[in-house]
N, C-alpha and C positions, 0 to 999 in steps of 0.2 A: 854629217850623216843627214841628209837632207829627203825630208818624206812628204810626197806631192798629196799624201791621203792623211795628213796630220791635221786633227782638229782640236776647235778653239772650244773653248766654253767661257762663260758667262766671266769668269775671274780672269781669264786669258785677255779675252778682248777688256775689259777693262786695264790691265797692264800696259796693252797695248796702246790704249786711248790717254793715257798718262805719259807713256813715252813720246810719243808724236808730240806731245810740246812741251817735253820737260825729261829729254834725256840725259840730264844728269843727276836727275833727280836719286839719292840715295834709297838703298833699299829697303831700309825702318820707313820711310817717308812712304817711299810708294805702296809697303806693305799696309800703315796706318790709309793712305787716299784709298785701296781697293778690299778692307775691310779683314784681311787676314795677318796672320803673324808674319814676322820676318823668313821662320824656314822656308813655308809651302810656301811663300812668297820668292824666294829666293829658287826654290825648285823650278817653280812655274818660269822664271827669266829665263838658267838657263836650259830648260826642253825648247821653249821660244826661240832661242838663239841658235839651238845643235841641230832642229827643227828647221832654222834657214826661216821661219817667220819672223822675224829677225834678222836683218841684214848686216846692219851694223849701226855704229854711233857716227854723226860729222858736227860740225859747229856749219850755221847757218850766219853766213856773213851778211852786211848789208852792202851791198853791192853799189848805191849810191856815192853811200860814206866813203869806198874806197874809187872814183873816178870810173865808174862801168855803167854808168847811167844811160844811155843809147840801148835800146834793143829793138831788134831787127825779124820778121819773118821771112824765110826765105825759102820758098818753094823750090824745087829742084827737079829739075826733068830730064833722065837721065838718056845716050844713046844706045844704051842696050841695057835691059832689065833681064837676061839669065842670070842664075846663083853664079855665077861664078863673077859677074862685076856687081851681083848687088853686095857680093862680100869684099871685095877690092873696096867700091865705095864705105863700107860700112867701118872697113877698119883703117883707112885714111882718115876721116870724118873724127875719128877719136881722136886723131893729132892735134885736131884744130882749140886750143883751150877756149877761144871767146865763144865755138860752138854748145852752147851750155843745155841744149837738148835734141836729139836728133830721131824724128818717126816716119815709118816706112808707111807713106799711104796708099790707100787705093783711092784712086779716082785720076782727076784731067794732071797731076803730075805726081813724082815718085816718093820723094824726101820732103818735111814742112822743120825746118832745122828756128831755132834759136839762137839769134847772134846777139850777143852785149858786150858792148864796146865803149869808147870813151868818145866816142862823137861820129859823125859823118863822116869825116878825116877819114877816123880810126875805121871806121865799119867799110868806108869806099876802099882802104887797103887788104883788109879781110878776103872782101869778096874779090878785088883782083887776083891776089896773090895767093890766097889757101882755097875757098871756095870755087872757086869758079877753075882753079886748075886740078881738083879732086877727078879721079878717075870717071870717065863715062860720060860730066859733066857734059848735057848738049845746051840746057835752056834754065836760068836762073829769072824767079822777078822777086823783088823785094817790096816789103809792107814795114812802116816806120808805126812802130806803136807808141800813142802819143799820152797815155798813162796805162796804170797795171792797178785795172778795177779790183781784180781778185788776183791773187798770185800769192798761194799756200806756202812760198817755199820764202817769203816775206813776212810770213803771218808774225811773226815775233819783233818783226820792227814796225811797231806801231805810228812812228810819227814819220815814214816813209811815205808819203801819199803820190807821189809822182816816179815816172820814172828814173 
């Protein structure tokens, strides 16, 4: 039951700022970090949850450690931007697993995708073979990112400095 007019208060965003880097954190625990009992604390998860502010839990891997060290940007320009191939596009583009983020921009091209792969190899196979034959596909250029100054979705692997 998901409510686009649900609001937060003051204990809510704190719950929230607790899970962002520590979702598994227990619920005695996180009720002690945001100053309430474990009930109302427990209440507050899940309205957060049935609420849809809350999405869900995943484990944040380090992407190094496991051989995916190459990321790639990849601009995309498509030959027809109607709804009906920006959705062809959009729901191909989910196929592709080393695609690890995909956004519909406005400006001088359509898609700014995220590829991580295990090397040049791997990424020049990507973009033959999945990307660049994705629907509508007219114009690809690629940006080799040569570290990941800031990258949130790393924040927990501290001794990750490169890509």
């Amino acid at each position: 039951m998901k409510n686009s007019t649900f609001q937060i208060d003051t204990f809510d965003r704190k719950i929230l700022d607790v899970l962002s880097t520590d979702g598994r954190i227990s619920v005695t625990a996180l009720a002690n970090r945001i100053g309430l009992s474990k009930s109302p604390t427990q209440a507050r998860l899940k309205r957060l949850e049935e609420s849809g502010a809350i999405r869900g839990y995943r484990a944040l891997y380090d992407p190094i450690q496991l051989g995916r060290d190459h990321v790639t940007f990849v601009e995309v320009k498509l030959s027809d931007t109607r709804e009906v191939a920006l959705a062809a596009f959009n729901a191909a583009v989910m196929l592709i697993p080393e695609v690890e983020q995909c956004h519909l921009i406005a400006g001088a091209f359509d898609y700014l995708l995220k590829v991580r792969t295990s090397g040049m190899t791997g990424y020049r196979t990507v973009l033959a073979e999945k990307i660049s034959t994705l629907p509508h596909v007219a114009h690809t250029s690629t940006y080799v990112a040569m570290q990941a100054v800031k990258d949130d979705a790393m924040a927990l692997a501290p001794n990750s400095t490169s890509l």
